[in-house]
PDB file with one MODEL, atoms N, CA, C and O in Angstrom:
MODEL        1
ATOM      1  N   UNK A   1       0.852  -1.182   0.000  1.00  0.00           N
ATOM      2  CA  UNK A   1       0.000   0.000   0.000  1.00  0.00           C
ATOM      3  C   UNK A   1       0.895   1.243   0.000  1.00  0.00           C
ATOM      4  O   UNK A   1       1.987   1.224   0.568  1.00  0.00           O
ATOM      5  N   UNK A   2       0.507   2.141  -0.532  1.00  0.00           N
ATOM      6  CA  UNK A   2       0.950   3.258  -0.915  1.00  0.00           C
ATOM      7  C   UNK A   2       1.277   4.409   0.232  1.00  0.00           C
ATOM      8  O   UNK A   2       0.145   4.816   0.492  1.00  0.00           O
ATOM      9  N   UNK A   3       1.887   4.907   0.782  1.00  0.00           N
ATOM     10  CA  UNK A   3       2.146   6.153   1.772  1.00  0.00           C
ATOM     11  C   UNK A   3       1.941   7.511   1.112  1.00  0.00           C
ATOM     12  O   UNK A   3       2.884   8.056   0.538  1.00  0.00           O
ATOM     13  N   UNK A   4       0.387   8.233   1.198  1.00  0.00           N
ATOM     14  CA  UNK A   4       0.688   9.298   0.890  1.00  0.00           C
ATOM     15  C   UNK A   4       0.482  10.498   1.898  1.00  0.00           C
ATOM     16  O   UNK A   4      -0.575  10.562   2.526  1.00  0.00           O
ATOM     17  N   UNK A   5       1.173  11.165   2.017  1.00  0.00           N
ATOM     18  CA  UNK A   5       1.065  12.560   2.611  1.00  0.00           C
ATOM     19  C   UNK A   5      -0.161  13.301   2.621  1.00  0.00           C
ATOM     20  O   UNK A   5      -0.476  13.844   1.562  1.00  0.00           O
ATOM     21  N   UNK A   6      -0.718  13.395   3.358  1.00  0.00           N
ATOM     22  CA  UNK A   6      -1.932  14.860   3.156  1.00  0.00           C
ATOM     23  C   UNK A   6      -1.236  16.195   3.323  1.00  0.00           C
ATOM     24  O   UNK A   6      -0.679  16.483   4.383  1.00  0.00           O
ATOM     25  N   UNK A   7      -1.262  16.914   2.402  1.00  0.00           N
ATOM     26  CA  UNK A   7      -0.462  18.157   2.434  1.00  0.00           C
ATOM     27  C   UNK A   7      -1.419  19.130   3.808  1.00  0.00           C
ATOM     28  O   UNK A   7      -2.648  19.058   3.823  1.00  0.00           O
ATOM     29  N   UNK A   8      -0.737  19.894   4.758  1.00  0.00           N
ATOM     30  CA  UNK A   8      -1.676  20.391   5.531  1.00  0.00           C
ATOM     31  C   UNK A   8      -0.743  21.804   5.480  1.00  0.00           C
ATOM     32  O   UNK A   8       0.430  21.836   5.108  1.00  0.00           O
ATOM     33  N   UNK A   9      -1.508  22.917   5.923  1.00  0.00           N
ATOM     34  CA  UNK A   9      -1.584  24.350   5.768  1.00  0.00           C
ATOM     35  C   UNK A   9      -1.459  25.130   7.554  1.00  0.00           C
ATOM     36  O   UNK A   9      -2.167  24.824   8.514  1.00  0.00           O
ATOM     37  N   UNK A  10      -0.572  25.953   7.532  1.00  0.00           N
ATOM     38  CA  UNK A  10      -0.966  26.890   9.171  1.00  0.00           C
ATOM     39  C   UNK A  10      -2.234  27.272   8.672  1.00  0.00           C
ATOM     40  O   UNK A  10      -2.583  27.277   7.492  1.00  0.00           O
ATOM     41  N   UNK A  11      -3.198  27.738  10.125  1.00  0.00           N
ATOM     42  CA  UNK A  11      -4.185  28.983   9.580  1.00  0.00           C
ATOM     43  C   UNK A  11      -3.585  29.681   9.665  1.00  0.00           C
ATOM     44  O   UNK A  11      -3.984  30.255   8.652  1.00  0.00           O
ATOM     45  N   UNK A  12      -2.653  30.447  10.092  1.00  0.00           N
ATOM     46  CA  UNK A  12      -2.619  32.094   9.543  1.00  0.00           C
ATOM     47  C   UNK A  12      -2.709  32.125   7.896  1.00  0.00           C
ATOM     48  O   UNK A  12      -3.450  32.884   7.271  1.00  0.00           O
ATOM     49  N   UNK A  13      -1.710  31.044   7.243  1.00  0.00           N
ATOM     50  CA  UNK A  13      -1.344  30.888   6.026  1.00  0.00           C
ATOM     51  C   UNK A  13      -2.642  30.784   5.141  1.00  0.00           C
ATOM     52  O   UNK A  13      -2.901  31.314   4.061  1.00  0.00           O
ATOM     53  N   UNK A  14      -3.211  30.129   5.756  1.00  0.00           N
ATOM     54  CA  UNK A  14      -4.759  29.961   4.957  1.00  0.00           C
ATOM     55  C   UNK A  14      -5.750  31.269   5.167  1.00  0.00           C
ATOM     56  O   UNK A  14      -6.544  31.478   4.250  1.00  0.00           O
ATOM     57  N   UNK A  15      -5.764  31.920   5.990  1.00  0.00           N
ATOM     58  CA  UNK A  15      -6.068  32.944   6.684  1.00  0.00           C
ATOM     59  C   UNK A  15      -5.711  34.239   5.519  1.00  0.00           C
ATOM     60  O   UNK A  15      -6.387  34.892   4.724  1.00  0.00           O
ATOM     61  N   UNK A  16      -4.479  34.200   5.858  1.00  0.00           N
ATOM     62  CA  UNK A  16      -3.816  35.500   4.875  1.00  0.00           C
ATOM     63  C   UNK A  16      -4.081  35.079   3.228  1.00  0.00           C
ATOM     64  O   UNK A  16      -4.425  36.024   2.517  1.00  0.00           O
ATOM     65  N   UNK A  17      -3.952  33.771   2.584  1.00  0.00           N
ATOM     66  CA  UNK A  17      -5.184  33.444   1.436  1.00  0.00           C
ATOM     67  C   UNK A  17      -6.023  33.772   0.960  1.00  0.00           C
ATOM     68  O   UNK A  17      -6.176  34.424  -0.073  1.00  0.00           O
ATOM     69  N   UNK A  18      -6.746  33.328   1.712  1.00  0.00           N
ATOM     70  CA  UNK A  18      -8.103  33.955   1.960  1.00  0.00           C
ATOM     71  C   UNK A  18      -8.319  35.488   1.922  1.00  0.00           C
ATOM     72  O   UNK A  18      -9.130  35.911   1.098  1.00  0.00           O
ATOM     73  N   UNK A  19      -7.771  36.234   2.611  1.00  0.00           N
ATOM     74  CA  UNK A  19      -7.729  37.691   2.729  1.00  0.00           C
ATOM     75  C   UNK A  19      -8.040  38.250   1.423  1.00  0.00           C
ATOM     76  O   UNK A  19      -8.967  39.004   1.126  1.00  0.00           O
ATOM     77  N   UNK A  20      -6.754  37.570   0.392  1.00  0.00           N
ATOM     78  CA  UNK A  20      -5.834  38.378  -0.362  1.00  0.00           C
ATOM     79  C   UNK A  20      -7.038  37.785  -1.695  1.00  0.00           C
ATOM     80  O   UNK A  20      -7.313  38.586  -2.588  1.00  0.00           O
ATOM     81  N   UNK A  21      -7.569  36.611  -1.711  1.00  0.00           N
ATOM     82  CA  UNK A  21      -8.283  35.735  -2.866  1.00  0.00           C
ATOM     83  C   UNK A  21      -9.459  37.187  -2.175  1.00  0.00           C
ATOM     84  O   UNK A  21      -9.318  38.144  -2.936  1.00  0.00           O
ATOM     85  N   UNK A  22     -10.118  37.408  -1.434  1.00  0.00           N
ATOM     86  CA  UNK A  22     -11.586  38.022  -1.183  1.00  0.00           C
ATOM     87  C   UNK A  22     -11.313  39.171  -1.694  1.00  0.00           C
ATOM     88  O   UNK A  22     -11.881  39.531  -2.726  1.00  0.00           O
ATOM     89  N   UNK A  23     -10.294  40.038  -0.994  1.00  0.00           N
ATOM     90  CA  UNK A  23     -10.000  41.637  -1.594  1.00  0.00           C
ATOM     91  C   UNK A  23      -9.846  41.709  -3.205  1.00  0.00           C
ATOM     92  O   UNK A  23     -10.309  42.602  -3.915  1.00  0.00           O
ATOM     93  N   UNK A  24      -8.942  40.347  -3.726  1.00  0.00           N
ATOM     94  CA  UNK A  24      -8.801  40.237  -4.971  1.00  0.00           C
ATOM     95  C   UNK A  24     -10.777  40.326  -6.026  1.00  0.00           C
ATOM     96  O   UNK A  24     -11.180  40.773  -7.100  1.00  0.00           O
ATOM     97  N   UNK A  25     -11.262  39.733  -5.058  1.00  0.00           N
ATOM     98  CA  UNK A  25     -12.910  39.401  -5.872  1.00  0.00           C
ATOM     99  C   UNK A  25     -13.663  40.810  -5.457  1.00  0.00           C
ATOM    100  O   UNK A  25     -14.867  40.759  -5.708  1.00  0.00           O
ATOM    101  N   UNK A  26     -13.317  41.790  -5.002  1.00  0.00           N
ATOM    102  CA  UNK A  26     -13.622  42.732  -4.244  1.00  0.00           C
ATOM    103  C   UNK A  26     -14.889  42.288  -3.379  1.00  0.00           C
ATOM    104  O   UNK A  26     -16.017  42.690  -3.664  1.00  0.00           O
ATOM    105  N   UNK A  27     -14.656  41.504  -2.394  1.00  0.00           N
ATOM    106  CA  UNK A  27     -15.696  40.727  -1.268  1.00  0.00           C
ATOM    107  C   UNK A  27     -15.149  41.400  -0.036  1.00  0.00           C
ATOM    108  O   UNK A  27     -14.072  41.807   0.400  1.00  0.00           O
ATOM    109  N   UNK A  28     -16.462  41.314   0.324  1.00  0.00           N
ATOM    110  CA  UNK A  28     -15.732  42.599   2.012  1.00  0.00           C
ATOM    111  C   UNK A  28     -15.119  40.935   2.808  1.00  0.00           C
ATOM    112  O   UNK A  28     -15.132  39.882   2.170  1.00  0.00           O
ATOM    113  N   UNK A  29     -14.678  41.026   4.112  1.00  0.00           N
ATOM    114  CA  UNK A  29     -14.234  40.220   4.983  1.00  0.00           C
ATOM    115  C   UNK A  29     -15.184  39.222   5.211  1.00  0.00           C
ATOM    116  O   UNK A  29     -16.367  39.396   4.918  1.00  0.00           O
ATOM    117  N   UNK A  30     -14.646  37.901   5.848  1.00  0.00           N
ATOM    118  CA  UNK A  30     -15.662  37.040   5.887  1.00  0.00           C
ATOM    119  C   UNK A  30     -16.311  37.562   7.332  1.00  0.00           C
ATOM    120  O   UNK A  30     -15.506  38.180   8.029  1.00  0.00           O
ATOM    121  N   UNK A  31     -17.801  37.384   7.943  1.00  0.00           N
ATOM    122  CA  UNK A  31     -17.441  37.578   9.298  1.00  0.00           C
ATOM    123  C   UNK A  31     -18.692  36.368   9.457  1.00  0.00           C
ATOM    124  O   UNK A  31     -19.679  35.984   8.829  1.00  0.00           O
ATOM    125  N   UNK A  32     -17.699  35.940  11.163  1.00  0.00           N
ATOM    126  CA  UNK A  32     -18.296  34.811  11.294  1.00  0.00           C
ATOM    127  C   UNK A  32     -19.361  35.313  12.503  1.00  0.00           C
ATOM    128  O   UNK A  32     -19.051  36.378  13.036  1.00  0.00           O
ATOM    129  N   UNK A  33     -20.964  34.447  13.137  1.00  0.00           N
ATOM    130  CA  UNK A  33     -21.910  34.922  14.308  1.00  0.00           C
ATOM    131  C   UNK A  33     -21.056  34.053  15.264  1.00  0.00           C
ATOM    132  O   UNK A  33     -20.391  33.061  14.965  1.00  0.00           O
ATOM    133  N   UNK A  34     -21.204  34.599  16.401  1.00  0.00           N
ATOM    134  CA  UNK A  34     -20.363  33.754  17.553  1.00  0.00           C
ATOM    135  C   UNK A  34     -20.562  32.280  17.688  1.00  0.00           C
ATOM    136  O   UNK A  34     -19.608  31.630  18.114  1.00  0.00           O
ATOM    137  N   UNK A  35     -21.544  31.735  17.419  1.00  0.00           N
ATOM    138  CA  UNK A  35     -21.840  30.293  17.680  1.00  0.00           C
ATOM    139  C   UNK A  35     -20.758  29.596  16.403  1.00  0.00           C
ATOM    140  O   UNK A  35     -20.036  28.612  16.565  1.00  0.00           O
ATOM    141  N   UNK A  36     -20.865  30.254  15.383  1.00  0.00           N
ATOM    142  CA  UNK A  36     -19.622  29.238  14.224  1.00  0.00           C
ATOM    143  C   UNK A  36     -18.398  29.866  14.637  1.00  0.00           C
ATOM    144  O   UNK A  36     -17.490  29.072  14.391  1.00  0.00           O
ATOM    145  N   UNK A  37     -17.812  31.241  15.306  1.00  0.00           N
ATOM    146  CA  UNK A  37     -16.326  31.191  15.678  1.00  0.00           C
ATOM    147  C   UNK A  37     -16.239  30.539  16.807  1.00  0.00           C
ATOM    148  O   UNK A  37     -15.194  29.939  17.055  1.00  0.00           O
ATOM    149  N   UNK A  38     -17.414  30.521  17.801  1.00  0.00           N
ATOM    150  CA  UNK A  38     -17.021  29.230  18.932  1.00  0.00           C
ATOM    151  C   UNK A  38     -16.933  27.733  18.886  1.00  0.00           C
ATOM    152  O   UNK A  38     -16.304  26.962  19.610  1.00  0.00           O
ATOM    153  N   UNK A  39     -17.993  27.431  17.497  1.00  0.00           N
ATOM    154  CA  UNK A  39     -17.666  26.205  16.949  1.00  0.00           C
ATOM    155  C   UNK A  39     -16.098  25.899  16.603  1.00  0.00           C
ATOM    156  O   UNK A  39     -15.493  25.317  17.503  1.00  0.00           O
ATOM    157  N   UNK A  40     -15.340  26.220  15.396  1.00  0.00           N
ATOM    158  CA  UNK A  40     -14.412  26.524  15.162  1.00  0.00           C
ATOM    159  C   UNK A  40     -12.863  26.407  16.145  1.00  0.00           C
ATOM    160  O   UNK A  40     -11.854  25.720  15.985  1.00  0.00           O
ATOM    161  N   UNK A  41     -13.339  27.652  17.425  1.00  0.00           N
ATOM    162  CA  UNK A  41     -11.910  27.058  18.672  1.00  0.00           C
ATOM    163  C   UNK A  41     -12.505  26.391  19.474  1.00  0.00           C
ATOM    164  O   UNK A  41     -12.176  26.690  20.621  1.00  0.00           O
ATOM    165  N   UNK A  42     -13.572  25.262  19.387  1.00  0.00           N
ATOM    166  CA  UNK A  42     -14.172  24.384  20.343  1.00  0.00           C
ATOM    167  C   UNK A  42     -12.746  23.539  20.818  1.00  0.00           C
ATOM    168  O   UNK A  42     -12.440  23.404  22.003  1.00  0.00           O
ATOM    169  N   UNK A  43     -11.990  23.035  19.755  1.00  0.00           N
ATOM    170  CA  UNK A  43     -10.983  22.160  20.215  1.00  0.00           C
ATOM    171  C   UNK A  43      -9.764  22.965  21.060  1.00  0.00           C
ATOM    172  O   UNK A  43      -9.118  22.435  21.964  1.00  0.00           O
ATOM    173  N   UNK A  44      -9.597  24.181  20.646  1.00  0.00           N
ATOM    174  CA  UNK A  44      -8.728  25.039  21.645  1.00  0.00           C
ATOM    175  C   UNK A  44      -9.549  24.764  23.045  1.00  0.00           C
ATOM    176  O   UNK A  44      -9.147  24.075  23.982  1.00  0.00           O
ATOM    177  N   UNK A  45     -10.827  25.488  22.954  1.00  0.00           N
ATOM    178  CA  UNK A  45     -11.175  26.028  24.858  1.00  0.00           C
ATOM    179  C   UNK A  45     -11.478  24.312  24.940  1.00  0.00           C
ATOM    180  O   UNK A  45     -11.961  24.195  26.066  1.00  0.00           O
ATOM    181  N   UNK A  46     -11.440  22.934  24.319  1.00  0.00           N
ATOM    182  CA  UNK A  46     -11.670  21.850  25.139  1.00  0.00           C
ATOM    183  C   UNK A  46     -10.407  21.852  25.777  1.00  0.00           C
ATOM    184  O   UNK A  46     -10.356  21.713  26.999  1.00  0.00           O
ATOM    185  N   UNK A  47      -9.429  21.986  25.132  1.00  0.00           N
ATOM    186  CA  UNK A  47      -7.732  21.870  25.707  1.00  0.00           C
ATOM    187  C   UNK A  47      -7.253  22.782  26.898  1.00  0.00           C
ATOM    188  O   UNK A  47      -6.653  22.471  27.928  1.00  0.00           O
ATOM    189  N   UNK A  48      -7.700  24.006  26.444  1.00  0.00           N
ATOM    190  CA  UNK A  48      -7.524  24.417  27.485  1.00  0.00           C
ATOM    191  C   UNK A  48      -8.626  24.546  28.987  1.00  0.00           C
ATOM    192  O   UNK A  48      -8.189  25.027  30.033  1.00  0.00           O
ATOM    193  N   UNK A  49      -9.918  24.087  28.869  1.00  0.00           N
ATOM    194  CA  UNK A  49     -10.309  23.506  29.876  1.00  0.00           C
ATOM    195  C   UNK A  49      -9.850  22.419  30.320  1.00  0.00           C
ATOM    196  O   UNK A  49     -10.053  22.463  31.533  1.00  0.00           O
ATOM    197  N   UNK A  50      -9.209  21.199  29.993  1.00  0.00           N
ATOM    198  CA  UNK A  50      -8.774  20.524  30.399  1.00  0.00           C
ATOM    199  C   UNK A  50      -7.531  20.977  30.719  1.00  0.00           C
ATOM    200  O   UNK A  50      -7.055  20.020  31.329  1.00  0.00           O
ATOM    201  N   UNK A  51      -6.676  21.865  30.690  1.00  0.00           N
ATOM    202  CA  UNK A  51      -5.625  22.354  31.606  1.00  0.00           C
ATOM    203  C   UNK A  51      -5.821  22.982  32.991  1.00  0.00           C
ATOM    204  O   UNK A  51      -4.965  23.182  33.852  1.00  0.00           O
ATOM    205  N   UNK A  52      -7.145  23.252  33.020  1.00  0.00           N
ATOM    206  CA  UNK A  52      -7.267  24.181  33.701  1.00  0.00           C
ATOM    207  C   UNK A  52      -8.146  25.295  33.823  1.00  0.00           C
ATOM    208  O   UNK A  52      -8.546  25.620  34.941  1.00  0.00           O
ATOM    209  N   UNK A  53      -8.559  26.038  32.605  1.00  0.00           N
ATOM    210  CA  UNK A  53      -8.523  27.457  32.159  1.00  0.00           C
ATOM    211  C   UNK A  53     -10.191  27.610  32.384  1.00  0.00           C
ATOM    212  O   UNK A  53     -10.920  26.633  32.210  1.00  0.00           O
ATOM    213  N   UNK A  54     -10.513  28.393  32.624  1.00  0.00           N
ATOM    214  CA  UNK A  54     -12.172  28.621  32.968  1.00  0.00           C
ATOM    215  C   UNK A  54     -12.447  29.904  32.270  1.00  0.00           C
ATOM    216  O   UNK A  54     -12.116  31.039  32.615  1.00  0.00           O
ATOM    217  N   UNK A  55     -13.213  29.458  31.067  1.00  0.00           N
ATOM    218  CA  UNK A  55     -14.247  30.176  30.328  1.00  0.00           C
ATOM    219  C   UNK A  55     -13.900  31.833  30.284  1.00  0.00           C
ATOM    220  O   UNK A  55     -13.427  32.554  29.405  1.00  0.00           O
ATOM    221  N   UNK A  56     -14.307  32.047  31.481  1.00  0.00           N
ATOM    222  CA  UNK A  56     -13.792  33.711  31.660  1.00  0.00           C
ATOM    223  C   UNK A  56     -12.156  33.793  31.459  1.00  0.00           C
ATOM    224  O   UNK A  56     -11.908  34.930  31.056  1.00  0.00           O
ATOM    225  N   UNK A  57     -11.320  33.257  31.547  1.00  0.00           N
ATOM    226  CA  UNK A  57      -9.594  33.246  31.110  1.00  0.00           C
ATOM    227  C   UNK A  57      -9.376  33.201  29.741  1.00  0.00           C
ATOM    228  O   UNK A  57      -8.544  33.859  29.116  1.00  0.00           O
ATOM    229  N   UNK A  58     -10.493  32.058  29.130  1.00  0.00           N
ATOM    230  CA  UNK A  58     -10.406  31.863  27.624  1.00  0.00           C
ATOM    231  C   UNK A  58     -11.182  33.451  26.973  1.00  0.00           C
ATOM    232  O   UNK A  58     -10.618  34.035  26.047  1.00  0.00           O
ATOM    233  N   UNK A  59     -11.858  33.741  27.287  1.00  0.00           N
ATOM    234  CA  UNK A  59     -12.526  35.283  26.620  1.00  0.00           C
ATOM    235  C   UNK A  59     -11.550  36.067  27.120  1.00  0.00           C
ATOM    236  O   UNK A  59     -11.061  36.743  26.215  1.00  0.00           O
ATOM    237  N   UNK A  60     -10.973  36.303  28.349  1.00  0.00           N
ATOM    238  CA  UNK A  60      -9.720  36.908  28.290  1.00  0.00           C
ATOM    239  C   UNK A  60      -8.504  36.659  27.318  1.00  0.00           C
ATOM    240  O   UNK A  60      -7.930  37.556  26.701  1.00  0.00           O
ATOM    241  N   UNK A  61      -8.285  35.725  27.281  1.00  0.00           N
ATOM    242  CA  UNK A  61      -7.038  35.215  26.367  1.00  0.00           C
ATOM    243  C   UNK A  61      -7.538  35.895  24.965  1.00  0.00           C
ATOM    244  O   UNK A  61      -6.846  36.821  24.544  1.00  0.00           O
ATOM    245  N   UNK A  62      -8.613  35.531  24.261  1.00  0.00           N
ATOM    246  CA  UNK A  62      -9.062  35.721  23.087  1.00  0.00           C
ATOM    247  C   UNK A  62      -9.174  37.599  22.983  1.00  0.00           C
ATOM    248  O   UNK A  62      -8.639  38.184  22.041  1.00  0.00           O
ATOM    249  N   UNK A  63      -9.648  38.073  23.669  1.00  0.00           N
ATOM    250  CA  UNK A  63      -9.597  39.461  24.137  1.00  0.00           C
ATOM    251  C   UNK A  63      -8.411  40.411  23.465  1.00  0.00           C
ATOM    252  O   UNK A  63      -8.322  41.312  22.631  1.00  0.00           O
ATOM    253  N   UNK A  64      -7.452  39.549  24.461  1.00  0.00           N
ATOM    254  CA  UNK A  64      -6.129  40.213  24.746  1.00  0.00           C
ATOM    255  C   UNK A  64      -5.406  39.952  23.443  1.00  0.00           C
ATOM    256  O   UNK A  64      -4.422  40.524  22.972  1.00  0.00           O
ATOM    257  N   UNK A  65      -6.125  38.958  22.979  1.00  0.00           N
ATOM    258  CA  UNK A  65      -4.966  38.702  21.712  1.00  0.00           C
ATOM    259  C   UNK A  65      -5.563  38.944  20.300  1.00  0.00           C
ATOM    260  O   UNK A  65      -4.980  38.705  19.242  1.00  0.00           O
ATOM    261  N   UNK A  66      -6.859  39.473  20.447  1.00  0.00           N
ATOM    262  CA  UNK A  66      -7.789  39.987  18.808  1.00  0.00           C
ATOM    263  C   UNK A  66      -8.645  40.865  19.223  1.00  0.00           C
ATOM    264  O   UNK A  66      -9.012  41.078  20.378  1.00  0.00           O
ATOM    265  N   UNK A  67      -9.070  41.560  17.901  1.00  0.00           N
ATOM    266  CA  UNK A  67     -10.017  42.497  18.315  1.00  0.00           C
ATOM    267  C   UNK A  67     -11.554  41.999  18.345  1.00  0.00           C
ATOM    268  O   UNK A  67     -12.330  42.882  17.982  1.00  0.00           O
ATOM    269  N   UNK A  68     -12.232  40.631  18.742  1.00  0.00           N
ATOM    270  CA  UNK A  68     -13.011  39.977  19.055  1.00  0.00           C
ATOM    271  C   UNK A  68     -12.943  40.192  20.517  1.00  0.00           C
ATOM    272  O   UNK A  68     -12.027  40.150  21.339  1.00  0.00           O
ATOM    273  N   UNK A  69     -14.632  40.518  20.590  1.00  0.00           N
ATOM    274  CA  UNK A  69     -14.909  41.211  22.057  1.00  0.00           C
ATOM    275  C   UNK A  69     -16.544  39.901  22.479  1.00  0.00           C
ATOM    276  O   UNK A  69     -17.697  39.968  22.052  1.00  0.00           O
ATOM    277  N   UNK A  70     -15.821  38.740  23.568  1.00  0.00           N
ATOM    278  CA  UNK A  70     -16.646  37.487  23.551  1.00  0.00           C
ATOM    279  C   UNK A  70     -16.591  37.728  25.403  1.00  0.00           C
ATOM    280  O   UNK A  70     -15.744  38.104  26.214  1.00  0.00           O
ATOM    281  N   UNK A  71     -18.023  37.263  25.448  1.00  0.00           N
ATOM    282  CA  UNK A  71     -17.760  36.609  27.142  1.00  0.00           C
ATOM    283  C   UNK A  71     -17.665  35.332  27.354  1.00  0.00           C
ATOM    284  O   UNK A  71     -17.625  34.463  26.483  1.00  0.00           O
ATOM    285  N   UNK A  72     -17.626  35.180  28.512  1.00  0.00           N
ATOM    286  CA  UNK A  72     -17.478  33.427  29.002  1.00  0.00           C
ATOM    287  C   UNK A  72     -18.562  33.482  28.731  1.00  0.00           C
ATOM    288  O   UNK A  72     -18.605  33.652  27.512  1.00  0.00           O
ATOM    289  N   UNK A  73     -19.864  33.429  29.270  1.00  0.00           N
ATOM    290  CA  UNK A  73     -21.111  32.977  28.763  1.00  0.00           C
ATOM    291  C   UNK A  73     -21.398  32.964  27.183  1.00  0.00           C
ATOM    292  O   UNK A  73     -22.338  32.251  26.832  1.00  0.00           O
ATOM    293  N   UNK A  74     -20.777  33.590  26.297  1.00  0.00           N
ATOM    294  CA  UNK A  74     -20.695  33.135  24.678  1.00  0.00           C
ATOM    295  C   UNK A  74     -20.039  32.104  24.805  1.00  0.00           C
ATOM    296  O   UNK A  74     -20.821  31.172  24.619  1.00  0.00           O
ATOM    297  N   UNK A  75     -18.864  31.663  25.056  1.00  0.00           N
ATOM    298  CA  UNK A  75     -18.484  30.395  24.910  1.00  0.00           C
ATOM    299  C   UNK A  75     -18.840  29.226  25.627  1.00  0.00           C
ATOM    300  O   UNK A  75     -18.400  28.126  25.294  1.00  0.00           O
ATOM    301  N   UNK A  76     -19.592  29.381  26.569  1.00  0.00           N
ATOM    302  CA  UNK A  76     -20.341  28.608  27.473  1.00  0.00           C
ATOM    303  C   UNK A  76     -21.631  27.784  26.573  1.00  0.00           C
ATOM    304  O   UNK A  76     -21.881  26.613  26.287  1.00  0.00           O
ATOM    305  N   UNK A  77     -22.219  29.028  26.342  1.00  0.00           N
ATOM    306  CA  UNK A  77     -23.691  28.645  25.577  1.00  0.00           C
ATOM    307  C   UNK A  77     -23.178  27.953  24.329  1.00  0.00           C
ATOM    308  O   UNK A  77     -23.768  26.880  24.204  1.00  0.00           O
ATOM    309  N   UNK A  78     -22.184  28.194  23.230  1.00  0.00           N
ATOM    310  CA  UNK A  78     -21.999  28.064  21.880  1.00  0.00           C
ATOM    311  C   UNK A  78     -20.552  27.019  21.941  1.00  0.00           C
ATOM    312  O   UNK A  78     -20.053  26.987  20.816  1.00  0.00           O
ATOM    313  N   UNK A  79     -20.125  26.558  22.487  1.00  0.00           N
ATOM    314  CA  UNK A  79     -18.903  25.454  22.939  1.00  0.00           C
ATOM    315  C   UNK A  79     -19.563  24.188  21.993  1.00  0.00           C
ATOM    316  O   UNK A  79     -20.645  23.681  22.289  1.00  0.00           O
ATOM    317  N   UNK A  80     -18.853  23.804  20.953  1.00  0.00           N
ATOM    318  CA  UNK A  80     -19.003  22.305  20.575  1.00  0.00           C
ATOM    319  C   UNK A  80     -18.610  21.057  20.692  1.00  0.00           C
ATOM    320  O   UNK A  80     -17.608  20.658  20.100  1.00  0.00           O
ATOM    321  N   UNK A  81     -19.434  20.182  21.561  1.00  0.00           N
ATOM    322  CA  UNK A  81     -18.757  19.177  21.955  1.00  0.00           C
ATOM    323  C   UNK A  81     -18.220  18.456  20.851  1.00  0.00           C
ATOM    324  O   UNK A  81     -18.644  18.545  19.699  1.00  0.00           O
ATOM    325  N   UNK A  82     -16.971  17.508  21.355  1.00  0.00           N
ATOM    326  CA  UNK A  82     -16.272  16.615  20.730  1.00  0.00           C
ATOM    327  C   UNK A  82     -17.171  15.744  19.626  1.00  0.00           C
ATOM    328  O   UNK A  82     -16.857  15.547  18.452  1.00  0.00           O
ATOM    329  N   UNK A  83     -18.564  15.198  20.420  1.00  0.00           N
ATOM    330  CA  UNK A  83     -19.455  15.076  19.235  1.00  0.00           C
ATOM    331  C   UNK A  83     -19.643  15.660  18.258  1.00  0.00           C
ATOM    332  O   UNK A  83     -19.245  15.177  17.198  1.00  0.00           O
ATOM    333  N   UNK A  84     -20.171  16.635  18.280  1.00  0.00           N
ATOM    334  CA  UNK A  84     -20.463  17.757  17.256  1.00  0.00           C
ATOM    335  C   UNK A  84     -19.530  18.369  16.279  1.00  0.00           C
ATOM    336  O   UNK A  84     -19.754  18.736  15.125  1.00  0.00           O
ATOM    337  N   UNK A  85     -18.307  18.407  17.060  1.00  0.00           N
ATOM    338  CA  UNK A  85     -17.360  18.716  16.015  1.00  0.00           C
ATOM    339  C   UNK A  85     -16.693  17.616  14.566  1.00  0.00           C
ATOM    340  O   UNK A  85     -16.404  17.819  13.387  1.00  0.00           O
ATOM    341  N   UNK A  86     -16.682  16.220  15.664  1.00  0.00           N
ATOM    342  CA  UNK A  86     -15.974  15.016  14.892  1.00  0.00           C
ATOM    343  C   UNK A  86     -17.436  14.223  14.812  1.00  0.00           C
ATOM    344  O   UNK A  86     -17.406  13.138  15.392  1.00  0.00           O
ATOM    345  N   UNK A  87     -18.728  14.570  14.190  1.00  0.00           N
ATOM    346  CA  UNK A  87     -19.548  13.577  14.310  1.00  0.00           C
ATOM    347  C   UNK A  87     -18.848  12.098  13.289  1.00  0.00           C
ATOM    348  O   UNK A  87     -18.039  12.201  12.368  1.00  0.00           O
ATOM    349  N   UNK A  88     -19.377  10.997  13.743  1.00  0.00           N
ATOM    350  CA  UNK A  88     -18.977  10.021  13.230  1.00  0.00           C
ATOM    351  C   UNK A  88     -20.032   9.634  11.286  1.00  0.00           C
ATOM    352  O   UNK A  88     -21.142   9.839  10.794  1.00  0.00           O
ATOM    353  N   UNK A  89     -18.764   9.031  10.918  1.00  0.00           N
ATOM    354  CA  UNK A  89     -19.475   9.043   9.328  1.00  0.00           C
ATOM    355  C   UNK A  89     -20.269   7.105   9.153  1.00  0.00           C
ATOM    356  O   UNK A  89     -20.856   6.769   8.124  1.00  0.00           O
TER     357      UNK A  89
ENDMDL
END
């Protein structure tokens, strides 16, 4: 059997792509409603709840580091479980 590679991408890299393909189509920015950007870092805040980190630290963290303005109760209510994210095929 054959060994092949899945080629995989950073997001920023895909990110800055994206940017440059939308401005190119003259398309304003994508913007996402909080329930699909909390979908999305569900697997971050699972990790870092399991370190430790409580909801209000993670909207801090996210805060401090973008101009996305979230509370713990957004990520509370809109958090996708491991189900939901990896449903089975």
């Amino acid at each position: 059997m054959e060994n092949q590679s899945v080629k995989t991408y950073p997001v920023e890299q895909a990110v800055r792509a994206q940017k440059a393909l939308r401005e190119a189509a003259g398309l304003m920015p994508e913007m996402f409603p909080v329930q699909a950007f909390v979908g999305m870092i569900s697997d971050e805040i699972e990790a870092l709840r399991s370190s430790g980190k409580t909801d209000d630290q993670i909207a801090a963290l996210i805060m401090a580091n973008s101009s996305i303005q979230i509370t713990a109760s957004e990520i509370t209510e809109n958090y996708a479980s491991p189900e939901e994210r990896h449903p089975e095929h």
